[in-house]
C-alpha positions in Angstrom: 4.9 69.5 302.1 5.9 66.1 302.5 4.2 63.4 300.8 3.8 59.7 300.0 6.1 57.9 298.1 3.6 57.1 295.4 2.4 60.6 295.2 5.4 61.9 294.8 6.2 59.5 291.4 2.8 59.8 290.6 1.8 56.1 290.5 -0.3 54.4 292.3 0.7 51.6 295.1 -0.3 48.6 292.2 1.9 49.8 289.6 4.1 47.3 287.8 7.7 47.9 287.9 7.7 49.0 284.1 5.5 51.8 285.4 7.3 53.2 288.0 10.7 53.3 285.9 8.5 54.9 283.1 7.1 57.7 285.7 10.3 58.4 287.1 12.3 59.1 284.0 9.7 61.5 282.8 9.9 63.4 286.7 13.0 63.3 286.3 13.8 64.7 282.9 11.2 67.6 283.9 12.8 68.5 286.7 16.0 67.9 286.4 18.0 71.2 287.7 20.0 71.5 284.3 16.8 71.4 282.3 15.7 74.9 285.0 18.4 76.8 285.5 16.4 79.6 287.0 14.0 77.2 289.7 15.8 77.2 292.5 13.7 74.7 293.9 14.3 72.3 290.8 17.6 70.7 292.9 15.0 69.9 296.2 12.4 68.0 293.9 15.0 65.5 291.9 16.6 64.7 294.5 12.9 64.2 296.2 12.3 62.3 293.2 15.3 60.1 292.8 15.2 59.5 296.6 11.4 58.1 295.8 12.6 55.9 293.0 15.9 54.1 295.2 13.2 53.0 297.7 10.3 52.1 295.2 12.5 51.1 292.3 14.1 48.4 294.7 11.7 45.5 295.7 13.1 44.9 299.1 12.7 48.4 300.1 9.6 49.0 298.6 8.1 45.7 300.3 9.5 46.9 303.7 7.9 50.3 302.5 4.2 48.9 301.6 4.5 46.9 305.1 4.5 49.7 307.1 1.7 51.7 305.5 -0.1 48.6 305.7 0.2 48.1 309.2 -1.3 51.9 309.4 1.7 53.5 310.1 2.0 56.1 308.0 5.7 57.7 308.1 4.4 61.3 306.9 1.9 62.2 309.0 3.5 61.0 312.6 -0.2 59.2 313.1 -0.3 55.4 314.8 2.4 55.6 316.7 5.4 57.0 315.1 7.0 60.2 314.7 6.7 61.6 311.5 9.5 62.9 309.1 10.6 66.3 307.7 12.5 65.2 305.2 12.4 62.5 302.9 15.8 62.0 303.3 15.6 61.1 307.2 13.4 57.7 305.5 16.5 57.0 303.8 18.8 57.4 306.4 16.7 55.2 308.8 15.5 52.8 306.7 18.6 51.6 304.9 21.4 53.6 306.2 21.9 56.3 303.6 20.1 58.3 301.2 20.0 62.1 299.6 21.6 64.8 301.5 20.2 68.2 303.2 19.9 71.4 301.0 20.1 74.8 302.0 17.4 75.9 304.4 16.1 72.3 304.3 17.1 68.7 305.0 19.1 67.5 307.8 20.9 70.3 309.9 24.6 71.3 308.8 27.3 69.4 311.0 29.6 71.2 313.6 32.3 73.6 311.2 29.4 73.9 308.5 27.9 77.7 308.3 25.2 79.1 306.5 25.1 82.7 305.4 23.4 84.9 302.5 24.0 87.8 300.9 23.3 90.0 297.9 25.1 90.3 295.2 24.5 93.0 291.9 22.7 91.4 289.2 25.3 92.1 286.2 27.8 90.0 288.6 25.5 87.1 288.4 24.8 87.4 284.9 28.4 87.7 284.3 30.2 86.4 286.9 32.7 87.7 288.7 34.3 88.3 292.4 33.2 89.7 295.2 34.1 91.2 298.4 32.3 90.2 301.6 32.7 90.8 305.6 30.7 87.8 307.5 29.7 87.2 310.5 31.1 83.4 311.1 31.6 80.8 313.7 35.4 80.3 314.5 36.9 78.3 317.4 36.9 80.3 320.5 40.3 80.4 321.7 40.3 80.6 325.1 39.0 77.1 325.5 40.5 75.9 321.9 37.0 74.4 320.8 36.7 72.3 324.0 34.0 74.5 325.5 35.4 74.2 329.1 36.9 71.6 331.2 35.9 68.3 332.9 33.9 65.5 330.9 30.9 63.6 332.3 29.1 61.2 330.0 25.8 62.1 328.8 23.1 60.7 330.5 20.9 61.1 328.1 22.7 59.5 325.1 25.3 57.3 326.9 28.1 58.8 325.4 26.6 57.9 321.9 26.0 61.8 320.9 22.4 60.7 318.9 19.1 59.8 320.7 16.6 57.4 318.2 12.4 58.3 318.0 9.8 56.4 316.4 9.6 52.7 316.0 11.1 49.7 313.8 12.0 50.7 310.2 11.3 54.3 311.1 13.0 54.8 314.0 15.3 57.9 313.4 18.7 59.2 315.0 18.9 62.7 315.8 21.8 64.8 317.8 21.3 64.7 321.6 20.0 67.9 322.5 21.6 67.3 326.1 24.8 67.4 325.2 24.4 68.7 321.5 25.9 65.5 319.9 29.6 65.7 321.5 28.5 62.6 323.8 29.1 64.1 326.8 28.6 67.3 329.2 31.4 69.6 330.5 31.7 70.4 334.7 32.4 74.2 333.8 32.0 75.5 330.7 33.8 78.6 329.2 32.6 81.9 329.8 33.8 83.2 326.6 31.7 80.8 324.4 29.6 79.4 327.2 30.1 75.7 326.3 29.7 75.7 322.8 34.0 75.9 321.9 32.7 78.2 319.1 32.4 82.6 318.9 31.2 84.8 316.3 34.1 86.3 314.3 34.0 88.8 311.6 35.9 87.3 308.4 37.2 89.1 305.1 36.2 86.4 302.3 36.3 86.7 298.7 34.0 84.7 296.3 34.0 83.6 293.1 30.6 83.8 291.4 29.9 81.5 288.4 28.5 83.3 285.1 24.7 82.9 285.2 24.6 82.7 289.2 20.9 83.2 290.6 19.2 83.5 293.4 19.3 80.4 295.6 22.7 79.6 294.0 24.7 78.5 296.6 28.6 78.1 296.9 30.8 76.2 299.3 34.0 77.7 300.2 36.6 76.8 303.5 37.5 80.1 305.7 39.2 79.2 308.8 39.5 75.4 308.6 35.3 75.3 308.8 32.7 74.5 305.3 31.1 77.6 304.4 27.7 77.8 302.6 27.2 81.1 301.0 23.4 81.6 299.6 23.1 83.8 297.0 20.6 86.7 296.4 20.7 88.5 293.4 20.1 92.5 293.3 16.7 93.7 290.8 18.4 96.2 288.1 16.3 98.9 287.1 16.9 98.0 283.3 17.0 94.0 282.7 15.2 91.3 284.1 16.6 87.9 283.4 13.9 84.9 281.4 16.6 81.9 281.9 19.4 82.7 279.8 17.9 85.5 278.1 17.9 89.5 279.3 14.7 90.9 279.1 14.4 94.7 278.8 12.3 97.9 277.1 13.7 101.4 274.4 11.5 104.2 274.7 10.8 106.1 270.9 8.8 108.7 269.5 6.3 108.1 266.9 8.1 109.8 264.8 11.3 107.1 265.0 9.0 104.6 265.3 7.0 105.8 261.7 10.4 106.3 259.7 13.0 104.7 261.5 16.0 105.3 263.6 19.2 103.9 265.6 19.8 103.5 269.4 22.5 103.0 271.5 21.3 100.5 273.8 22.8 99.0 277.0 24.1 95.5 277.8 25.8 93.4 279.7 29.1 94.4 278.0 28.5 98.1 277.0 26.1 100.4 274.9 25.3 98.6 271.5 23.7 100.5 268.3 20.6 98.9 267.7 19.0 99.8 264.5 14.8 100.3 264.9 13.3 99.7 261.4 10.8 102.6 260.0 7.0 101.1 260.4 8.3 99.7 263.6 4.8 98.6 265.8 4.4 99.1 269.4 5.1 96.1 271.2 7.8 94.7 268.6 10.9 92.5 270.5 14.0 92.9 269.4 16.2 90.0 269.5 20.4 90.9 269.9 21.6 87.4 269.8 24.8 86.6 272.1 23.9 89.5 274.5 22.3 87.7 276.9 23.6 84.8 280.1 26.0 82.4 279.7 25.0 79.7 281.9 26.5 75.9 281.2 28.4 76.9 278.3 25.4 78.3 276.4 24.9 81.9 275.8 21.2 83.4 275.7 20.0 86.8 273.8 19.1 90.0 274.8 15.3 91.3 274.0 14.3 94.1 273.5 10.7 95.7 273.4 9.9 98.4 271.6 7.5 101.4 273.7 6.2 103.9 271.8 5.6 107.4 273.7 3.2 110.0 272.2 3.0 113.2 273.2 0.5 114.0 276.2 0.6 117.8 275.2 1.1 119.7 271.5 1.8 123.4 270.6 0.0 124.9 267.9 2.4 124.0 265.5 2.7 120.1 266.4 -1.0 119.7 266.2 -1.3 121.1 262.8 1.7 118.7 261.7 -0.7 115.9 263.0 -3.7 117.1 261.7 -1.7 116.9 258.5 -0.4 113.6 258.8 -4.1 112.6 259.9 -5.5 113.7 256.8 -3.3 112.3 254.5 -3.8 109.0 256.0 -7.4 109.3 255.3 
């Protein structure tokens, strides 16, 4: 959800200048991505952040800023007038020209030879890093037109040639591509029946991708296949034995009562093969283990591996088990 500038610092529209410097270093420092490796959503709020502070944080652009939402035009909710915006970026870009760029699955719209795929990836290869193999389905240049998308050129009527249309008014007036012509500026007299105007078809492509120790889901990677900017979203696979806290690997070791009374040794698995992990006699249900070093690397920094400790009694005895206990119950009293 989109909101205010003020809201989204935290301040209110009075605030001295001290204030608003003060409330956005703390924002910032709290959501800064390094400081959350595993909120994906971490990049989209700094960068909503910072992109708050370059308008309010200069007093030109936050006077232009205050002017319009005292005038009642209120550049979030499309009321009085204007359109409103999806992005706060699109206030940057129309109100001085520049401003934070589009994310994955948000923002402004990749340009023309940028793609946008996913796909899943197993969850020791993001924990470790690694490469992978991948068939997608892309956009290549179609080439029975070679990316023209037919023949003959007629200016766009809509756009002039120009290849953006603007909406909404003064300050906030916003360019976005001409949906006439698609932002090329102009429309074609016959357009290719193989890509049907677009100079583009679907291809299948062979691609193989590094992955960065401590990869997680949302992590996205730019690569070039084919002359065109790919953006591959990544999704990592559940494993049926860890579950990742950061830069530490959670997981659970099943024992008896019996090993967990007087003791005993386990091979258990990681990230880089079974390890011995000893399990101390009196051991309580519920006790983490720490193996330090067998957990992510992300940023240089290697996390542990945890281990908790389930103790399984037996649901059924034989005759000869439930006088052992009976035994053991006794002498405890």
């Amino acid at each position: 959800m989109t909101k205010d500038l003020y809201e989204i610092l935290g301040v209110s529209e009075g605030c001295s200048p001290d204030e608003l410097r003060k409330a956005y270093r703390e924002l910032a420092k709290k959501n800064h991505p390094d400081a959350n490796p595993d909120d994906p959503a971490a990049e989209e709020r700094f960068k909503r952040i910072s992109d708050a502070y370059d308008i309010l944080g200069n007093p030109e652009k936050r006077q232009q800023y205050d002017l319009m939402r005292q005038r009642g035009h209120d550049p979030f909710s499309g009321d009085g007038g204007g359109q409103g915006f999806g992005d706060l970026s699109d206030i940057l870009r129309s109100m001085f020209g520049g401003g934070g760029s589009g994310s994955f699955g948000g923002g402004r719209p990749a340009s023309r030879g940028t793609s946008q795929v996913e796909i899943e990836i197993p969850f020791t290869t993001a924990a470790k890093g690694g490469t992978v193999q991948r068939t997608l389905r892309l956009p290549v240049t179609c080439s029975d037109c070679g990316g023209a998308g037919g023949s003959g050129r007629d200016t766009c009527a809509s756009c002039g040639g120009a290849g953006r249309v603007s909406s909404g008014q003064g300050f906030f007036s916003t360019m976005h591509p001409c949906a006439n012509c698609g932002g090329r500026g102009y429309t074609l007299k016959e357009k290719c029946s193989t890509c049907r105007g677009t100079g583009e078809i679907q291809s299948n492509e062979k691609v193989s991708l590094r992955i960065p120790p401590g990869a997680s889901n949302g992590t996205t990677l730019r690569t070039s296949i084919g002359g065109n900017t790919v953006l591959v979203r990544l999704r990592v696979k559940s494993d049926r034995f860890f579950t990742r806290q950061g830069r530490d690997l959670l997981c659970s070791v099943e024992i008896s009562a019996a090993q967990a009374v007087l003791g005993t040794s386990l091979m258990v698995r990681t990230l880089d093969g079974k390890v011995k992990l000893k399990i101390k006699p009196g051991t309580q249900p519920g006790t983490v283990l720490r193996m330090r070093g067998k957990g992510v690397v992300h940023n240089g920094v290697t996390g542990d591996q945890l281990v908790t400790v389930v103790v399984k009694l037996p649901e059924e005895l034989s005759d000869e088990q439930r006088a052992l206990w009976t035994k053991v119950k006794e002498a405890g009293n």
